[in-house]
C-alpha angles and dihedrals in degrees: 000000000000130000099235079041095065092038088067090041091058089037094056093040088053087055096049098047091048086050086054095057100036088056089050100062086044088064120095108247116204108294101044086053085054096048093052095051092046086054088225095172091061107035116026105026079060094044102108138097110253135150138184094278080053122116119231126192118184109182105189102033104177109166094340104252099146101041090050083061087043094048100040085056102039114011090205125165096293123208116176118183117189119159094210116097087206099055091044089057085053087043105046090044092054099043102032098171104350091096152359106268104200113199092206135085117255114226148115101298142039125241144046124343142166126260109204118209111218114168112293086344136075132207136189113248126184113264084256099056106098114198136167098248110032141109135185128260147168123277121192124196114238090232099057084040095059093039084061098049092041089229110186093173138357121200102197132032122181116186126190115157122133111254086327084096092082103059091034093060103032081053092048089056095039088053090043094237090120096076084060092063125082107189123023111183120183155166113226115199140193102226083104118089105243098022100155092049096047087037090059095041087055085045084058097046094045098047086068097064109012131044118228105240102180134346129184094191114256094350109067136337130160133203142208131228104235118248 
């Protein structure tokens, strides 16, 4: 056999190989087939008791899918925050004057960061961080955020934010804003160096003033403020 010949032989094997893996992380592992069966998005993730005098807080709000779900039942005091220009045009044209569409991230400081483009997702990066497809944008702390707002309680957090979601909470208890909130619900990913780790310590914080209703593990879980 040739050397070019084995060259292409290496090369296709390469590609296959690399098919096979990406495919792989493309295919729902248990808990996402669980929560698709289950129909999650549509039963449980609408399964509180809200009302129009209710606050809703959507972080990550994309194109507004959930929010939409959340808007048509209840119809409570909406606020949406996504970073992405792109994503709040889609948002404020939606909603009009059905919520507060808030063209910032959501997180545990105030100031530039950077929002970092992967595929059909985005991440914050530090303001150091260079990468290809990125762009800066504007962070608010949740604590500034609620001492605007005057937010004296909020009855349902979503967060979805991927990897964000560690600072923001652990902020959120560390401020003691947390005790003024009666469901979190959240998706907890492993794109953070040290998930598990940070994960469990957030598990620890939250037990002592909310109860863990249901969890399908890094894809949804939701928790209630104890009574």
């Amino acid at each position: 056999m040739s050397f070019t010949n084995n060259i292409f032989r290496r090369r296709n094997l390469r590609l296959f190989l690399r098919k096979i893996v990406n495919n792989f992380k493309k295919t729902p592992n248990i808990n996402q087939r669980k929560w698709f069966k289950d129909d999650g998005d549509n039963t449980l993730r609408l399964a509180y008791n809200l009302d129009k005098n209710s606050v809703f807080i959507e972080v990550g709000g994309y194109k507004g899918f959930y929010a939409r779900k959340i808007i048509n039942k209840f119809d409570p005091i909406t606020f949406i925050f996504e970073p992405d220009t792109e994503y709040v045009e889609i948002l404020e044209e939606e909603f009009n004057n059905n919520a507060k569409i808030i063209n910032k991230a959501l997180g545990n400081t105030d100031g530039q960061v950077n929002l970092i483009e992967k595929g059909d997702s985005s991440f914050i990066g530090d303001v150091s961080e260079q990468f290809i497809n990125s762009k800066k944008v504007e962070m608010i702390s949740y604590d500034t955020f609620a001492n605007n707002e005057n937010l004296k309680k909020v009855d349902l957090i979503s967060i979805n934010i991927e990897g964000g979601e560690y600072k923001l909470i652990d902020h959120i208890i560390e401020k003691k804003h947390i005790e003024n909130i009666k469901h979190l619900q959240v998706q907890f990913h492993k794109n953070i160096k040290g998930h598990k780790k940070l994960k469990k310590a957030l598990y620890d914080k939250l037990s002592k003033t909310h109860k863990l209703e249901w969890s399908y593990n890094y894809v949804w879980e939701s928790w209630k403020l104890k009574i």
